[in-house]
N, C-alpha and C positions, 0 to 999 in steps of 0.2 A: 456921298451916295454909294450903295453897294449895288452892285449886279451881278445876279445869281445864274448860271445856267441851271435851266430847267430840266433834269435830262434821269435824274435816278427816281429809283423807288424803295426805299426802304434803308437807303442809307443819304447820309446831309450831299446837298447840292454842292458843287465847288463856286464858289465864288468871289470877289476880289473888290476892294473900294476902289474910286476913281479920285484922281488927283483934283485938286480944287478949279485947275482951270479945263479937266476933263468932264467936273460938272457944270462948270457954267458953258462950256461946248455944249454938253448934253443940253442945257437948259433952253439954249439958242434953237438945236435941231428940233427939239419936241417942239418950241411952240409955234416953229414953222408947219405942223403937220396940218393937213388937209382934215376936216371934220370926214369921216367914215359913214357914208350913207350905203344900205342894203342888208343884207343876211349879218347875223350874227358871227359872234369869234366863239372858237372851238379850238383848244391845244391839248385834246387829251389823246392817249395811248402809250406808248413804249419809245421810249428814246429820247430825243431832240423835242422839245418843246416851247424852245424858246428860252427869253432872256427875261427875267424879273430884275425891275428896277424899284428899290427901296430907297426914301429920300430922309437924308436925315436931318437936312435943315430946309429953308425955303426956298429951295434954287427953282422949283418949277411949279412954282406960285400956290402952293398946298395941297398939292397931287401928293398921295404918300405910295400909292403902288403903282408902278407903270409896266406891265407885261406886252410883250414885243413878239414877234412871232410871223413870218411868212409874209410881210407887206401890211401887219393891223397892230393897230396898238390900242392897248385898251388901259386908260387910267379909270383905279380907284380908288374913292376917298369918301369916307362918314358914309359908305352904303351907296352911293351913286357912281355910275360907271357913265365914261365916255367915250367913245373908238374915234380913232384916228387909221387917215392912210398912212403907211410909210413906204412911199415909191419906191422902187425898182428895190426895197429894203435894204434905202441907203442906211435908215437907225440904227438897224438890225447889224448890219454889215461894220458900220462904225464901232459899236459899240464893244464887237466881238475883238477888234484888233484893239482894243487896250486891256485887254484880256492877258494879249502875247507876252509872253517873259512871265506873268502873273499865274497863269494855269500851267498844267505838265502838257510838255510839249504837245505828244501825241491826242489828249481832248485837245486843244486850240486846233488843232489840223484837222481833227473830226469835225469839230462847229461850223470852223472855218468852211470846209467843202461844201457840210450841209447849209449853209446859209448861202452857197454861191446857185443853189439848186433854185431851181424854178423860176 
């Protein structure tokens, strides 16, 4: 699995694969998430927008895109979308620290902050 930080514009995102038993972790937390009932998800403007997850084999049962972002998680696959909670944005938070040693220091400490916000 890759995961992208979502954060530039005009130039490629940084991002880093996850070790095999960092996706089957992954695979554990997502499909512990709460179904998302209420308003829609929105990650656009300048900055920090979250984390894109790309799966490249079947660890989380044929979800191919998984975008994470503020407490919402939104998988998509063949055209249909589904939100999830991700409380106190423990996904978000997790997901960001096996990042570390993998991104340059200074973004890991930017995301990192931003994702301790709110």
């Amino acid at each position: 699995m890759q995961v992208e930080v979502d954060m530039f514009s005009g130039r490629p995102n940084p991002h880093w694969e996850l070790t095999v038993p960092e996706s089957q972790e992954f695979a554990r937390r997502f499909q512990s998430l709460s179904a998302h009932k209420g308003e829609g998800f929105v990650n656009e403007g300048l900055g920090y927008r979250g984390l894109i997850v790309r799966e490249s084999g079947a660890e989380v049962e044929g979800e191919r895109e998984i975008v994470i972002y503020q407490g919402f998680v939104v998988a998509k696959r063949q055209g249909k979308t589904q939100q999830f909670t991700d409380q106190n944005r423990a996904l978000e938070k997790w997901l960001i620290q096996t990042g570390e040693g993998r991104l340059d220091d200074v973004l890991y400490d930017q995301i990192s902050k931003l994702a301790e916000q709110k």
